[in-house]
C-alpha positions in Angstrom: -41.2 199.0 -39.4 -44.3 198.2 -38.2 -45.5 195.6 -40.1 -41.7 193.8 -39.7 -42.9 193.9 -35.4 -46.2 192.6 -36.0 -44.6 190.1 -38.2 -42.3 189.3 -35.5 -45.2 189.2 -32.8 -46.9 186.6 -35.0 -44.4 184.3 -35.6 -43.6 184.8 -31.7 -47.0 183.9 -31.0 -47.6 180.8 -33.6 -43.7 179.1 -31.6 -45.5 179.7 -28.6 -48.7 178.3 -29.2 -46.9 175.3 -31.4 -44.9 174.8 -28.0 -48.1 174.9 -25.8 -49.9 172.3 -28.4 -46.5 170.5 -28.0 -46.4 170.5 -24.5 -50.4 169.6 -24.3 -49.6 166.8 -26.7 -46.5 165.5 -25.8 -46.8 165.7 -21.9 -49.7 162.8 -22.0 -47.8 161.0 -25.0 -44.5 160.7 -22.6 -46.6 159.7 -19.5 -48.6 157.3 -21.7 -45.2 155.7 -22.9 -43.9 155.6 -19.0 -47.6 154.2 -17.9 -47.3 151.4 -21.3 -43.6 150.9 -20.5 -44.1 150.3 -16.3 -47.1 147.8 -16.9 -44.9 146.4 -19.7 -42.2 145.8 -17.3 -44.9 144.5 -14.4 -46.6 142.1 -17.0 -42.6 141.0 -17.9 -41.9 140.4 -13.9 -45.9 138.6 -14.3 -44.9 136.6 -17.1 -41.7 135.7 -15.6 -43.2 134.6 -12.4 -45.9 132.5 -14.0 -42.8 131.1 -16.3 -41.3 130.3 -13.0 -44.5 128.4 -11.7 -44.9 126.6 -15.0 -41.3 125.6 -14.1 -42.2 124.3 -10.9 -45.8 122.7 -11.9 -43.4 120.7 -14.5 -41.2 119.7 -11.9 -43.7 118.8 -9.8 -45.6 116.9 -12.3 -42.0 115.3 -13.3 -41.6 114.3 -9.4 -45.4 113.2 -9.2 -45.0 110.6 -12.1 -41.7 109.5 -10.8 -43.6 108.4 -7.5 -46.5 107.1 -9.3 -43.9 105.3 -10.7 -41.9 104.3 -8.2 -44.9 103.3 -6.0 -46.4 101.6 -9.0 -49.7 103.5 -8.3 -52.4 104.3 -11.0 -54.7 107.4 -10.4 -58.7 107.4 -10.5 -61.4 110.2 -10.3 -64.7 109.3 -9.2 -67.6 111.9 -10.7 -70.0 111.4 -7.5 -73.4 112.9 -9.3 -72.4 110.7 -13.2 -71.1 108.0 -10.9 -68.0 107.6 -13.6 -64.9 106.6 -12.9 -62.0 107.9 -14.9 -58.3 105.8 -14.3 -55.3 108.4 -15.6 -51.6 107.7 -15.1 -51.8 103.7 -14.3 -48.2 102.6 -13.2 -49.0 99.4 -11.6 -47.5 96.0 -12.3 -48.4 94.2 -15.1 -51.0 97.5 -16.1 -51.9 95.9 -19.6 -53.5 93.1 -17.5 -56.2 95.4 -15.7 -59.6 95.1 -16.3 -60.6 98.2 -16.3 -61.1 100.6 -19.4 -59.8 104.4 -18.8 -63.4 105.6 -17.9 -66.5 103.6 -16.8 -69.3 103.5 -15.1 -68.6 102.7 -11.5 -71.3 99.5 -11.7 -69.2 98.5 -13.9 -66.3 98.2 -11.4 -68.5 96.6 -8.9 -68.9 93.6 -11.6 -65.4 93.1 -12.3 -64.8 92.8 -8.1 -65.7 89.5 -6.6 -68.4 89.9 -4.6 -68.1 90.3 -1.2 -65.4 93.1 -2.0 -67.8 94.6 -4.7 -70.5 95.0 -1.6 -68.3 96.4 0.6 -67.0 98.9 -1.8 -70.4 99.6 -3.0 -71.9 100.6 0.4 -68.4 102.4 1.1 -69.2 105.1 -2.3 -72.6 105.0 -0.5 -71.5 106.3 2.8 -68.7 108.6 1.2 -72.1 110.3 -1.1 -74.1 110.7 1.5 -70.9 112.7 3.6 -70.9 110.0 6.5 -66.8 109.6 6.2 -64.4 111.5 4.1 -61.4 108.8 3.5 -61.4 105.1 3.0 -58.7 102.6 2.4 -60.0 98.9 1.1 -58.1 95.9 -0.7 -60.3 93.9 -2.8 -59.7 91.2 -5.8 -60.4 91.7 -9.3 -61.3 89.2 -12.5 -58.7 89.7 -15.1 -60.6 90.1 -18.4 -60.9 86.9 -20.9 -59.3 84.9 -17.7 -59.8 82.6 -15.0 -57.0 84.8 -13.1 -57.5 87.1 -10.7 -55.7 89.6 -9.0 -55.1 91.7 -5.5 -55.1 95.3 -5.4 -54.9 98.2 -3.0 -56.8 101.4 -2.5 -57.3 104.9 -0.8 -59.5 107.7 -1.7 -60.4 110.8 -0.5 -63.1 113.4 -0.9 -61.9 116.0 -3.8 -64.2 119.0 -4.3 -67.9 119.2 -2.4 -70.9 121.5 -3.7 -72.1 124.6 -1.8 -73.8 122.8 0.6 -70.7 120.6 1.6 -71.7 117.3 -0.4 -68.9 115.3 -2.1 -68.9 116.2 -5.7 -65.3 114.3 -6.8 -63.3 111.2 -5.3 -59.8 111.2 -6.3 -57.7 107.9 -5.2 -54.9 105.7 -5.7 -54.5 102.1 -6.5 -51.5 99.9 -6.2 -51.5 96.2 -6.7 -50.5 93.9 -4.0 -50.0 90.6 -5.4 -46.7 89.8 -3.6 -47.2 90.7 -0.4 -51.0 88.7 -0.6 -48.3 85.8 -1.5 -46.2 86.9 1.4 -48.9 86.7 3.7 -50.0 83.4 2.6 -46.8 81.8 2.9 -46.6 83.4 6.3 -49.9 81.7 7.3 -48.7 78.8 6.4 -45.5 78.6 8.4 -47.6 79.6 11.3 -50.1 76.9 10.9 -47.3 74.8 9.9 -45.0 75.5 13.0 -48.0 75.4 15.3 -48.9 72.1 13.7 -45.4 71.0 14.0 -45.3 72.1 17.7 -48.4 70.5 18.6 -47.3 67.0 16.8 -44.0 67.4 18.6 -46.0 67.7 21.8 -48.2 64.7 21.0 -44.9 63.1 19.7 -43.5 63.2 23.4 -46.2 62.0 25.0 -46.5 59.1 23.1 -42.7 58.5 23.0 -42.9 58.6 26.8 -45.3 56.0 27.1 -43.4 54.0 24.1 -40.2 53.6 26.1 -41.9 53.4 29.3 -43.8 50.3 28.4 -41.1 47.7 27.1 -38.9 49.5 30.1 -41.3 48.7 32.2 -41.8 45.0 30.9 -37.9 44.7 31.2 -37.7 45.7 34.7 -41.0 43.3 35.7 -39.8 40.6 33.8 -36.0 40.7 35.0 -37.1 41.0 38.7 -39.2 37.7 38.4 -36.7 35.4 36.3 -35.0 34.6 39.2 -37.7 33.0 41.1 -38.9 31.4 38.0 -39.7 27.4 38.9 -38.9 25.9 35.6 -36.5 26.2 32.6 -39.7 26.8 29.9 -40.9 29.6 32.1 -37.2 31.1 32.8 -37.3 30.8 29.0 -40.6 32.5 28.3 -39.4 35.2 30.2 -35.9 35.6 29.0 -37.9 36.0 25.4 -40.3 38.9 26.5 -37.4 40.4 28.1 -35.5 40.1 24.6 -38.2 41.0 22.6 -39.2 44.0 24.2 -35.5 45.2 24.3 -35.8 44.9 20.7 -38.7 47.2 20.5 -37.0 49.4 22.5 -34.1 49.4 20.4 -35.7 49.9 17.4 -37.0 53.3 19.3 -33.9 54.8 19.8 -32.5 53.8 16.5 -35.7 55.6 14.9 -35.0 58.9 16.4 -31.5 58.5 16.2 -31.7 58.1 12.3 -34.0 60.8 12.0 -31.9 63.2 13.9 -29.1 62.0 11.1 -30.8 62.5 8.2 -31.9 66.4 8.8 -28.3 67.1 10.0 -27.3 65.8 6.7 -24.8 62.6 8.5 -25.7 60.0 6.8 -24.0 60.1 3.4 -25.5 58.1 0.5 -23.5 54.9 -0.2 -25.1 54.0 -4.4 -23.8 50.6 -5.7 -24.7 48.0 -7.9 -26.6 45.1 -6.5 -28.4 42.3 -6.8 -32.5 43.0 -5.9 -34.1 39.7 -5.7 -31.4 38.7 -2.8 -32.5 42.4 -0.8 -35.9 41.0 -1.0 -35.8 37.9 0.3 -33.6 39.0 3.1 -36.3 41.3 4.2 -38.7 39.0 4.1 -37.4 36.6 6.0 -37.2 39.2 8.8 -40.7 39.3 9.2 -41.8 35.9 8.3 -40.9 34.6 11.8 -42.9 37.3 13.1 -46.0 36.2 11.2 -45.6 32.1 11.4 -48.0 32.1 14.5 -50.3 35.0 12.6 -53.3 34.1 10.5 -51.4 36.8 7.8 -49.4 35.3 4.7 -46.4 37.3 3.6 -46.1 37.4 -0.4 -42.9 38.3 -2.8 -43.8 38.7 -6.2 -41.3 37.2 -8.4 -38.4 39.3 -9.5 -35.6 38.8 -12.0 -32.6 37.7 -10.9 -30.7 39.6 -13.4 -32.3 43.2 -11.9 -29.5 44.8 -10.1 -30.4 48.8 -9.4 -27.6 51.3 -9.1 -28.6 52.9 -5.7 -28.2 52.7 -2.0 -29.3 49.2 -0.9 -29.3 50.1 3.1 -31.9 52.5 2.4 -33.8 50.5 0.4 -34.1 47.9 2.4 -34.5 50.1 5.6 -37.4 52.1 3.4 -39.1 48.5 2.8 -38.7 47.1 6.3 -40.6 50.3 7.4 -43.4 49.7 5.2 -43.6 45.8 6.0 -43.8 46.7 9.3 -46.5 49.3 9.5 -48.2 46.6 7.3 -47.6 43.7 9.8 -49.4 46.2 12.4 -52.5 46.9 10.4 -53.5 43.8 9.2 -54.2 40.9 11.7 -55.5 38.7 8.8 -55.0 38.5 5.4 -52.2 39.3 3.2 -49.5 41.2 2.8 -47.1 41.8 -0.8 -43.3 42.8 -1.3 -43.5 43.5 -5.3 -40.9 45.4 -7.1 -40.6 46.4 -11.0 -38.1 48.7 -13.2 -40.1 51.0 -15.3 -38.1 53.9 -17.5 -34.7 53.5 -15.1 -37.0 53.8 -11.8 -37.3 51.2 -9.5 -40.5 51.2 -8.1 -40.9 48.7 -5.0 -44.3 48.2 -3.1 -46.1 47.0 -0.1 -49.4 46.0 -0.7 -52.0 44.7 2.5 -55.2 43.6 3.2 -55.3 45.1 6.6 -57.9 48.0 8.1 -57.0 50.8 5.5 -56.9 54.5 6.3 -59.3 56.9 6.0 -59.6 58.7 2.7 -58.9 62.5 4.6 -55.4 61.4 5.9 -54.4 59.6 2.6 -52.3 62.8 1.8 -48.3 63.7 2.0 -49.1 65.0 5.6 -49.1 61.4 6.4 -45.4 61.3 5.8 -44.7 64.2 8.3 -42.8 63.6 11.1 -44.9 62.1 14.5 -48.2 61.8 12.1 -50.3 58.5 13.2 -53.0 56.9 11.8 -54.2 55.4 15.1 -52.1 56.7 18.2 -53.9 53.2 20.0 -50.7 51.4 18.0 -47.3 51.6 19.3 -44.5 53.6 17.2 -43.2 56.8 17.6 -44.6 58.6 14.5 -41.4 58.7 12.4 -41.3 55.8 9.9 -43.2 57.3 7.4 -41.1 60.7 7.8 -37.8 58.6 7.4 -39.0 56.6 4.8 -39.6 59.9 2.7 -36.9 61.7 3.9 -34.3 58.7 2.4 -35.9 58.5 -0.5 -35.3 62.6 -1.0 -31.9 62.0 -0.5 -32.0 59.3 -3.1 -33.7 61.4 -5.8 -36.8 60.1 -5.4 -40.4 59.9 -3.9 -43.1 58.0 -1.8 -46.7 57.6 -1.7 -49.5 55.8 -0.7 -52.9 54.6 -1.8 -55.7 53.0 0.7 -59.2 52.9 1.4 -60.6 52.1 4.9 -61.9 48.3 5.5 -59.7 47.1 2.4 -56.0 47.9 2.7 -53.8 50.2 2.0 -50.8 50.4 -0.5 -47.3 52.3 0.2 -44.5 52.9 -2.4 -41.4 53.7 -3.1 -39.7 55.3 -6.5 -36.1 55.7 -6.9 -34.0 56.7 -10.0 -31.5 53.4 -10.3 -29.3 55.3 -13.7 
């Protein structure tokens, strides 16, 4: 009996101390599992956060390149202490044209600048190292490689990361090329220039068109008040013939703007036939050879076949040679003065060649043919003959020009499709 109690007591007392040890092990086990399984589900919620921001640094970085891209921008890093430069995402027009290899020294930059834009940029990086100014914006013009070309580009930079003691460390900037709007601004400059230009020859144009029709008014008023009480019939006819020949001139002014105004509002249609040259040429130089019987000048006409009949507008023609004889006849008080035409290739090329005072070499240009331009304003004209002469030819298909050198003459031409 006995020995079944103590048998009893000790098996009692080994489940007891088996459920202590049980407890004592099992008790740190469980909160070990609950400690492992709450930072478990911490680092998930960490993970899943940083997943998230990985999300959003990818859609960020897909939203940065799409501006890049969109701007056409390329990205640089400038190492202040190395002085490198290192170009990353490069969206910029034509980017297999730029100079400048992905990382480089930033001398090398400065070289492939032209200079006045690589010494400005080079004492900017000076004044952004030393901490004078934070941000800077410059456009500058760069060689491209193995080329004569060059190119216009854009930039703004800012200070990155600094040192302990506040120095710049890192530039990071942007650069965009600007080729078109450089263009833009040109062409802008010259509309300006050119509408100020225009404006000031309009201005000199009405001044001198002021004096033109008051001085053959003038002379027609004087001259009609005194052929009454002229004694005899050759001064009554003297006077009748500066009264005539100044209404002439004054005709010829009016019909000058008058055609002009026509041809830039497009009114004058183009009338092409077929006709006989040589007969054009004569006729227009018999208008001018009374003119010059009682000059010391001889007007020439170069023979021309009489088979040569151009397919074109003969008014125009003629008006276009008339012009030049009589810009000639007013240039040359001695000498000679040629009507010459030739067919070359189906363009008819006529010509009006002098011996007269010539123009200086700095106006022998197409400016020339713009509208109220004069060689000397000291002659009487209005400044248009030229500008009709070219605009008629335009609106022929064709072109003018002029050769001349002062003290020996001057040469003006015509060339006119005739197919």
């Amino acid at each position: 009996m006995v020995t079944v109690s103590t048998i009893f007591l000790f098996d009692l007392s080994a489940m007891l101390r088996f459920d202590i040890l049980a407890w004592v092990i099992g008790i740190p086990f469980i909160a070990l599992t609950l400690l492992l399984l709450i930072l478990q589900q911490r680092q998930s919620r960490a993970l899943e956060k940083d997943l998230e921001q990985l999300k959003k640094i990818k859609r960020h970085s897909i939203e940065y390149e799409l501006v890049l891209k969109a701007m056409k921008l390329s990205i640089w890093r400038l190492d202040v202490p190395t002085q490198t430069v290192t170009f990353e995402s490069d969206y910029r027009d034509a980017a297999d044209t730029v100079v400048f290899p992905q990382a480089c020294s930033v001398e090398n930059v400065f070289k492939m600048l032209l200079p006045p834009y690589a010494d400005q940029l080079r004492k900017t990086l000076e004044d952004v190292s030393l901490g004078k100014i934070d941000n800077y914006h410059q456009q500058y013009e760069v060689r491209i490689l193995h080329s004569d070309q060059t190119y216009w580009g854009e930039l703004y930079a800012t200070v990155d990361k600094r040192d302990l003691n506040g120095n710049p460390l890192t530039l990071v900037g942007t650069s965009i090329r600007i080729d078109k709007r450089k263009e833009i601004e040109r062409a802008l400059i010259e509309a300006r220039n050119h509408a100020e230009e225009s404006d000031r020859l309009k201005s000199a144009f009405l001044a001198n068109i002021s004096h033109e029709v008051r001085t053959p008014l003038n002379a027609i008023v004087g001259f009609s008040e005194v052929l009454p009480m002229a004694q005899s019939d050759e001064e009554r006819e003297q006077l009748v013939g500066l009264i005539r020949q100044n209404n002439a001139h004054l005709l010829r002014l009016f019909d000058d703007m008058v055609h002009m105004s026509r041809l830039e509002a497009g009114g004058e249609a183009v009338k092409k036939t077929r006709f006989e040259l040589k007969p054009l040429l004569e006729e227009v130089v018999d208008r001018f050879s009374k003119e010059l019987d009682e000059t010391r000048v001889k007007l020439i006409l170069q023979p021309v076949s009489p088979d040569l009949q151009p397919y074109t507008d003969r008014e125009r023609l003629c008006d276009i040679l008339c012009q030049y004889l009589d810009n000639a006849v007013k240039a040359t008080p001695d000498g000679s003065i040629t009507l010459g035409c030739e067919l070359q290739n189906d363009v008819l090329r006529a010509w009006v060649k002098d011996t007269g005072r010539g123009i200086p070499e700095e106006l022998c240009n197409d400016h020339l043919f713009e509208r109220f331009v004069k060689v000397d304003e000291f002659v009487p004209g209005t400044g248009l003959g030229l500008s009709i002469c070219r605009s008629m030819a335009l609106s022929l298909g064709g072109k003018v020009g002029m050769e001349s050198k002062l003290g020996e003459g001057s040469l003006f031409w015509v060339e006119l499709p005739v197919v």
